[in-house]
C-alpha positions as CSV (number, residue, x, y, z in Angstrom):
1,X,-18.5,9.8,13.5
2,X,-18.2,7.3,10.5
3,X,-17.5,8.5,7.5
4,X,-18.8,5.5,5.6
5,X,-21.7,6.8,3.3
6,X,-25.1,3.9,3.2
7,X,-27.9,4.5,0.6
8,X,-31.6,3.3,1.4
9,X,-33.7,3.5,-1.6
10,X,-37.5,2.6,-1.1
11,X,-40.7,2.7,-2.8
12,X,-44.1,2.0,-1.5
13,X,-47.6,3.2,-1.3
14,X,-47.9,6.4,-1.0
15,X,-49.6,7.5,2.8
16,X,-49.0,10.2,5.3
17,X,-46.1,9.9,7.9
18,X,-43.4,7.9,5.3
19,X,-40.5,10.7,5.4
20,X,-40.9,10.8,9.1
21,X,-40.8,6.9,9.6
22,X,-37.9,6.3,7.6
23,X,-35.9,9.9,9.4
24,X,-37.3,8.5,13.1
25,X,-35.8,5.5,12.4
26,X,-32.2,6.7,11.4
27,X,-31.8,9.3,14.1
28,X,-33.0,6.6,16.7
29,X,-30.0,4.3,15.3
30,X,-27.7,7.1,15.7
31,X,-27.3,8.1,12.0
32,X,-26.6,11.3,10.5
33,X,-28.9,12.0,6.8
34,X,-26.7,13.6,4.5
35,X,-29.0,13.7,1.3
36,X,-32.6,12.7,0.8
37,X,-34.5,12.8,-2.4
38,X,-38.3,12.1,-2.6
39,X,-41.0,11.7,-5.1
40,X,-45.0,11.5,-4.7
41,X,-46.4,10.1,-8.0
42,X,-50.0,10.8,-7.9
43,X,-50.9,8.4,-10.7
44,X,-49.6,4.9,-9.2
45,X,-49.9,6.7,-5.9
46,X,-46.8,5.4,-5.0
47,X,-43.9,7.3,-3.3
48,X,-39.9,7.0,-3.7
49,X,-37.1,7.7,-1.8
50,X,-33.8,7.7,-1.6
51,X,-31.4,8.7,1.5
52,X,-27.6,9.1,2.0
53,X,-26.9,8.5,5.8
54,X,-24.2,7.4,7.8
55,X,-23.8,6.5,11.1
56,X,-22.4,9.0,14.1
57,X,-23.4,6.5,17.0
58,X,-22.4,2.7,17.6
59,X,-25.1,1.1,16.0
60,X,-23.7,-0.4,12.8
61,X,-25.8,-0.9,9.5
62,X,-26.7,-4.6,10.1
63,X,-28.1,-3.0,13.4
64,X,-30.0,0.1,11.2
65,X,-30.9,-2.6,8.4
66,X,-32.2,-5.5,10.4
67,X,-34.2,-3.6,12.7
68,X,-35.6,-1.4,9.2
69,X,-37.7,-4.7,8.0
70,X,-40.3,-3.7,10.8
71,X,-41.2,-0.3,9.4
72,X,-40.7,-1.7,5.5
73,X,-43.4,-4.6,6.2
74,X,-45.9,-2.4,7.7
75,X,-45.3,0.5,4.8
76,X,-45.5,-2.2,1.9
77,X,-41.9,-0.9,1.0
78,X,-39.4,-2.4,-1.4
79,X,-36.3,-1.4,-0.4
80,X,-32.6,-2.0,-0.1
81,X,-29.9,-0.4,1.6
82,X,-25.9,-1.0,1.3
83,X,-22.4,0.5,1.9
84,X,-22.5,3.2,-1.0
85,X,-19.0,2.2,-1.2
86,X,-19.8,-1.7,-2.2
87,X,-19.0,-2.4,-6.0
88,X,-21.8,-4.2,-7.6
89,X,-20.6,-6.4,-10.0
90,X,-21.1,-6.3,-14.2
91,X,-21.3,-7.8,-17.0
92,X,-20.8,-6.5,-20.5
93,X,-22.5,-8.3,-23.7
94,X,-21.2,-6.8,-26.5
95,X,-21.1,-7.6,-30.7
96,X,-19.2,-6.5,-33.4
97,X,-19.5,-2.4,-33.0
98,X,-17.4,-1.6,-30.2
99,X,-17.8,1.6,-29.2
100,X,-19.9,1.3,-26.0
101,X,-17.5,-0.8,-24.3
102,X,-14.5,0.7,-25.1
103,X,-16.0,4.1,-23.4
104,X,-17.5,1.9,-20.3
105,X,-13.9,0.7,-20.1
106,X,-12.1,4.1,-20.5
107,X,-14.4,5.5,-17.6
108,X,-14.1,2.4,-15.4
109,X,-10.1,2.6,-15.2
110,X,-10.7,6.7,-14.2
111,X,-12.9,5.6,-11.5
112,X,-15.9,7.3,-13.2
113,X,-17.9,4.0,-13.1
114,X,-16.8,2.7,-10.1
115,X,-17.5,-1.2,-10.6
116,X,-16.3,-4.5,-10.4
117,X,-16.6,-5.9,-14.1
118,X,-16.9,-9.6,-13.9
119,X,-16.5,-10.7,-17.6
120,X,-17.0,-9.4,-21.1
121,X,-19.1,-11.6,-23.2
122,X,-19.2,-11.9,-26.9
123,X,-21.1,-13.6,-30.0
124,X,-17.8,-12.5,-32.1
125,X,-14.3,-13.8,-31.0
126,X,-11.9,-12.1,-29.3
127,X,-10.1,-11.3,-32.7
128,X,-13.1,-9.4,-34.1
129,X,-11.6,-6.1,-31.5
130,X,-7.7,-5.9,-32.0
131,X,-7.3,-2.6,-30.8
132,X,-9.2,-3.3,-28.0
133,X,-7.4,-3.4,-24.9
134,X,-9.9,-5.9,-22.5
135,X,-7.7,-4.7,-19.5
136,X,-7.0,-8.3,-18.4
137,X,-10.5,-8.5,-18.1
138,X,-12.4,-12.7,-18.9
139,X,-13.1,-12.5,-22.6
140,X,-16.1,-15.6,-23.2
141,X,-17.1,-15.9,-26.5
142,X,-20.3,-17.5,-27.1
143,X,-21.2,-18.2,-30.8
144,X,-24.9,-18.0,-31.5
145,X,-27.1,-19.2,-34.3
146,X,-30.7,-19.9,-34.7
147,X,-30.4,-23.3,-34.1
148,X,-28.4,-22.4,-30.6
149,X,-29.6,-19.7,-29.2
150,X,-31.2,-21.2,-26.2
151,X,-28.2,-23.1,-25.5
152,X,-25.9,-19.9,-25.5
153,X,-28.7,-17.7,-23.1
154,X,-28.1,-21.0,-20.7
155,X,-24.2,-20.1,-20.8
156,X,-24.7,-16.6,-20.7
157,X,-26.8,-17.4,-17.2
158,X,-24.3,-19.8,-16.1
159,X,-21.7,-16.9,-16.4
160,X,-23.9,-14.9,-14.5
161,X,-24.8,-16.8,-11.9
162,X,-20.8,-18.2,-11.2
163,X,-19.7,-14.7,-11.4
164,X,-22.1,-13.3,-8.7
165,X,-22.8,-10.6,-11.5
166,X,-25.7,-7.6,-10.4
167,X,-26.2,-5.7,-13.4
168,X,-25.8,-6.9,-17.1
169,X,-24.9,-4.2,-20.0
170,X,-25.7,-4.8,-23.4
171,X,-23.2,-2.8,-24.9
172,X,-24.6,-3.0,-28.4
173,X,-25.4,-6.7,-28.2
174,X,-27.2,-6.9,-31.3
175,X,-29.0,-10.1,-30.3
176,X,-32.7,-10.3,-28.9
177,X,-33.0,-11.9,-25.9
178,X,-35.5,-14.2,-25.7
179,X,-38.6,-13.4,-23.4
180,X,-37.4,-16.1,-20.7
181,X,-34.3,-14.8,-20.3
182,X,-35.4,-10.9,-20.1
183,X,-37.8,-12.3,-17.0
184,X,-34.7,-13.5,-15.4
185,X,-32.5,-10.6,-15.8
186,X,-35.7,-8.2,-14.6
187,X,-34.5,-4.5,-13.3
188,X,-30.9,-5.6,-13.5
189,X,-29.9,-5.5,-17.4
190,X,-29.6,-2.3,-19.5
191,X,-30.0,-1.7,-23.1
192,X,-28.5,1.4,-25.6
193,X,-30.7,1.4,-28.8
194,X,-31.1,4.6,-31.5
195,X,-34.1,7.1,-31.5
196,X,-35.4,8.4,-33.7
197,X,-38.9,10.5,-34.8
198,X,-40.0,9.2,-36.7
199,X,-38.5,5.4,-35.7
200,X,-36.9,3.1,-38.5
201,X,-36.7,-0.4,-37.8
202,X,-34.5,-3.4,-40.3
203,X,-31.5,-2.6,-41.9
204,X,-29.6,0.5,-42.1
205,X,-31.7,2.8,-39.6
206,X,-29.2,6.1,-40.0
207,X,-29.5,5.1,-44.0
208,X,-33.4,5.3,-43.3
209,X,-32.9,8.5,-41.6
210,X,-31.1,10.3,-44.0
211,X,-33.3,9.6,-46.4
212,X,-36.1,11.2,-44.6
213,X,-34.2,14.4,-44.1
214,X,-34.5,13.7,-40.1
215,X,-33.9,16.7,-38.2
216,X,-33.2,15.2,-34.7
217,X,-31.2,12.1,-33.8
218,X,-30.7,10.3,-30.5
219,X,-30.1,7.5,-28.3
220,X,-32.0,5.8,-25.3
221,X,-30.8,3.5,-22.7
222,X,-33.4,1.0,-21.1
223,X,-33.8,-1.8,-18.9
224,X,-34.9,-5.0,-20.7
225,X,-38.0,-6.3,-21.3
226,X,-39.9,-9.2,-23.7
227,X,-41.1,-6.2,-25.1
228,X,-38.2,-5.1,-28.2
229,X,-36.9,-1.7,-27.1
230,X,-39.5,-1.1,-24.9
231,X,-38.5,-1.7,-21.0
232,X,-38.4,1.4,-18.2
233,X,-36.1,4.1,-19.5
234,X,-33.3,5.2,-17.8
235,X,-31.5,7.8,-19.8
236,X,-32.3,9.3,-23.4
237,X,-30.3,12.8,-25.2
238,X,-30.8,13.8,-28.5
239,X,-28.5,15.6,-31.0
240,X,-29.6,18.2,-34.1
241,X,-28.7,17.3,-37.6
242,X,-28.4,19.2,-40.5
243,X,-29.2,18.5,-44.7
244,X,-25.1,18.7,-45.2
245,X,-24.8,15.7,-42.5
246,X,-24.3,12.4,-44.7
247,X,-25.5,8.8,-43.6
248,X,-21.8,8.7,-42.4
249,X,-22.1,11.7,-40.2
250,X,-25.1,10.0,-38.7
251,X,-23.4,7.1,-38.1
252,X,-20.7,8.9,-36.0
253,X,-23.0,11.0,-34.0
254,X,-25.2,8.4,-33.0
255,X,-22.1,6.7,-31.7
256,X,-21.6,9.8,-29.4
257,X,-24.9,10.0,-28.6
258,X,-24.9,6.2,-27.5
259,X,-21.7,6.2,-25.5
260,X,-22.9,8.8,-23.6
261,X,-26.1,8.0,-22.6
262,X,-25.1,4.4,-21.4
263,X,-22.8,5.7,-19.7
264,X,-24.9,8.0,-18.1
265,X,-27.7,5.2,-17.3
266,X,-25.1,2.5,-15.5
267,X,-23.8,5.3,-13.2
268,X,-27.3,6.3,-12.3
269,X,-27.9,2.4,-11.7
270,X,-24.6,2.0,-10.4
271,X,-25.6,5.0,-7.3
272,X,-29.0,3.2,-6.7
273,X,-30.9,6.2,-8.3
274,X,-32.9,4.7,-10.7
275,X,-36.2,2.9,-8.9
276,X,-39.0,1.0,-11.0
277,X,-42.5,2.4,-11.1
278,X,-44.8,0.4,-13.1
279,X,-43.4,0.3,-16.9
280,X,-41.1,4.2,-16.3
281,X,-38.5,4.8,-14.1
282,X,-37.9,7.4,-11.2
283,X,-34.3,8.5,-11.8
284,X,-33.0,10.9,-8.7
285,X,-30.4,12.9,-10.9
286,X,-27.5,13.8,-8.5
């Protein structure tokens, strides 16, 4: 028996006889199911799936895979399936606030994220972090301005694309891409942004906050869209605040509350548990 773990993660219309395709199919290719999460949405009528199997006979998962494309055309399914232990490769965007990254790298080097990171990128220089420690890790730094800022999204894709990289993290990358660029990096570029009820936009949101005597603070982490802070969510917390918590105190918990819920959304991406359904996501928690 192998003990090499695949994921198969599908979505399709939603019709009778889908589970028993997909669990007909493995068995018949000697494979063993080892989890299997589901979900029947009733208003896109659409259904999701997503299965842990691996293989206890000699067919091998180029064998399961190839001969899967039959049953995926007839279903309408979009689908993938991979090692689970294959790395997808990221990218991190980040600006002058920090405090995303330095967490993704802090859980990257424990094996919490487990990732291949292919470059950080940067519209500060390297000098703008001296405590950070990039971990040997390609530093680019890619000035922007008004004037430039198509130029630099044509670098950033460059990188991209000569770097193989699957997934993009903007790790407070406080620039707006522009809507060509969010079409390219479709289902495979995450965003952290504040939350708060109700929302302040411009300068000095946790300043805006306070002043409102806001009760609830939080933090939501989203694919990107041409719509500003609006893509498929992936991950979202919230914390309580008090009338003795200053703009500071704000400030520090929303820092938290970011970290953590990035965090949270990559390693959800990361496990293939996070499947697009219309403008929200299907996240299969583990």
């Amino acid at each position: 028996m192998s003990t090499e773990q695949n994921i198969l993660t599908l979505s399709c219309p939603n019709r009778p006889g889908i589970v028993s395709a997909v669990s007909t199919h493995l068995f018949q290719h000697g494979c063993n199911i080892q989890d299997a999460q589901q979900f029947d949405d009733p208003e896109t009528d659409s259904f999701f799936m997503r299965v842990v199997f691996n293989a206890v006979g000699d067919d091998n998962l180029k064998q399961v895979k190839g001969d899967f494309g039959a049953i995926a055309d007839e279903l309408k399914m979009k689908w993938t399936m991979r090692p689970r232990a294959q790395k997808k490769r990221v990218m991190i965007l980040v600006s002058k606030f920090d405090h995303c990254l330095v967490d993704i790298l802090y859980r990257w080097r424990l094996g919490e994220l487990p990732m291949d990171i292919t470059a950080i990128v940067s519209n500060y220089p390297r000098e703008q972090h001296p405590q950070l420690d990039t971990m040997g890790l390609p530093y680019h730094h890619l000035p922007i301005t008004k004037q430039t800022k198509m130029e630099q999204e044509a670098q950033i894709w460059d990188l991209i694309q000569s770097t193989k990289s699957d997934l993009i993290v903007l790790a407070r990358y406080m620039q707006i891409l522009s809507d060509g660029f969010s079409a390219k990096l479709n289902g495979r570029c995450i965003n952290i942004h504040h939350s708060f009820l109700p929302g302040f936009k411009g300068a000095s949101p946790y300043t805006q906050a306070h002043t409102r005597g806001v009760k609830l603070i939080g933090a939501t982490a989203h694919y990107v869209t041409g719509d500003l802070d609006e893509g498929p969510i992936i991950e979202q917390d919230v914390e309580r605040i008090s009338h003795r918590d200053t703009p500071d105190d704000l400030v520090r918990k929303g820092r938290d509350i970011e970290r953590r819920v990035l965090s949270r959304a990559i390693a959800h991406h990361l496990e293939d548990r996070v499947l697009m359904n219309g403008r929200k996501t299907v996240v299969f928690a583990g």
